[in-house]
N, C-alpha and C positions, 0 to 999 in steps of 0.2 A: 595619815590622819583624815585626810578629807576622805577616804575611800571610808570610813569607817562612816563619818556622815553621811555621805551620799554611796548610795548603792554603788559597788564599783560595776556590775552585771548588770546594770538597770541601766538604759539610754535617759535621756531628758525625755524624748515621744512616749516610753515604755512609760514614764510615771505620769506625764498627761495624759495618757490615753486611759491607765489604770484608775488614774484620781475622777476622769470624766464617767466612765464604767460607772464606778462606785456611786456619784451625783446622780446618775441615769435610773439606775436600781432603786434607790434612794425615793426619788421621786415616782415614780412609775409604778401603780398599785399591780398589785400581786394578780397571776392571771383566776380566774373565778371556776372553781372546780367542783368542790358540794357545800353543803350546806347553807341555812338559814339565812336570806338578809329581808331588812325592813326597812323601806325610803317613804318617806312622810312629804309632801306638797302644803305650804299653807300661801294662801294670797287673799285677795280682795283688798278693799274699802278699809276693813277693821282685822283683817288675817279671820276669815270666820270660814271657810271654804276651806275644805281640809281633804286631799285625796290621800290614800295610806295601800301600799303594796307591801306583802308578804311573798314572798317566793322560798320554796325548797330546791336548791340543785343538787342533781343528783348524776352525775355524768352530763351528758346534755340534753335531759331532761329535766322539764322544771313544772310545777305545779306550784298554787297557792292562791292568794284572796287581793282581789282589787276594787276598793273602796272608794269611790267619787261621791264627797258629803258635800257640795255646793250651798252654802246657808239661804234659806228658803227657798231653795228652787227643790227641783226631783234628784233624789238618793240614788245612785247604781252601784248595789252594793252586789258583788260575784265573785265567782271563780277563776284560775288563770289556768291554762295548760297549753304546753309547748315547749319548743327546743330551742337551745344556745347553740352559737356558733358562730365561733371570733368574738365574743362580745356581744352579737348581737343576739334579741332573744325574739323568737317571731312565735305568737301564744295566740289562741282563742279568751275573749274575754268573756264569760255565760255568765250574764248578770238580771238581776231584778231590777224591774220600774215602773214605779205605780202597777204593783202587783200582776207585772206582764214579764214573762222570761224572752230575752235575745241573746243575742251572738253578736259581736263584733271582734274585727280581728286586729291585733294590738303587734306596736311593736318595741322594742326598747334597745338601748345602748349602753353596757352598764361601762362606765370611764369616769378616772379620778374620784372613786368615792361618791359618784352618785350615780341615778339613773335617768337615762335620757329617754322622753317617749317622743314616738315621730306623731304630728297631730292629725284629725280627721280632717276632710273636708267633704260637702254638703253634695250628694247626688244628688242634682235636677231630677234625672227620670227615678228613681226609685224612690227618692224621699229620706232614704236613709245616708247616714254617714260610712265614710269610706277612707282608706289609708290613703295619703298625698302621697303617690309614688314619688315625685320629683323633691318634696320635703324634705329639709334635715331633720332631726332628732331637735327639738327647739323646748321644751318643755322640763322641766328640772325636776328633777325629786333627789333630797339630802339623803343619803345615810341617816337611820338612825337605828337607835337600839329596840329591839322586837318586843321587850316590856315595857317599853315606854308606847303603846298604844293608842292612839286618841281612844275616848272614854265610849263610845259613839259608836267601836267596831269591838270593843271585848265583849 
């Protein structure tokens, strides 16, 4: 009778190892293969600052739009192109600001449902902003769904 409750082929390790499995799977997002995601950023003072990424993957290829609406400061509203790998996505950003086109080069972490960008920091000699090699991923962008749009980038 107890063999019928309990596995008679199954050890005690066999089912905690299998029930931990199970937990592990469970929690731990699916690895990222093709298609469409949208991570939305709000902060500030009042939540008025709104960044919004779009990406398509495509194997580890990815394209799409990256939108930094900072409330009244300057819009960089651009393009994303670049590769994954492991998770990590390393992209050119080609954006507009104040009606000047640039480049900077971005990167991201996509883990637990959201996206991670690593931040700039400020070049003394060029002037321009630059990837913090020694940086972690610090910057949060939610999951969210691609119709759900700020009104700002449709």
């Amino acid at each position: 009778m107890l063999c019928s409750f309990f596995s008679c082929s199954t050890t005690n390790e066999e089912t905690y190892s299998q029930a931990n499995t199970a937990r592990d799977s469970a929690s731990t997002p699916p690895q990222v293969n093709t298609g469409m995601l949208c991570f939305l950023k709000v902060e500030g003072q009042q939540n008025q600052d709104t960044a919004f990424i779009q990406m398509n993957i495509e194997g580890n290829n990815i394209t799409g739009s990256f939108h930094n609406l900072p409330h009244e400061k300057d819009k960089r509203k651009g393009k994303l192109q670049g590769t994954l790998n492991d998770n990590i996505i390393s992209a050119s950003w080609i954006y507009m600001q104040e009606g000047k086109i640039d480049t900077l080069p971005v990167q991201f972490m996509i883990s637990d449902y959201q996206l991670l960008q690593k931040p700039y920091q400020h070049d003394t000699v060029t002037g321009k902003a630059s990837l913090a090699d020694s940086a972690g991923f610090t910057i949060r962008f939610q999951a969210t769904d691609c119709q759900q749009q700020p009104g700002a980038i449709k």
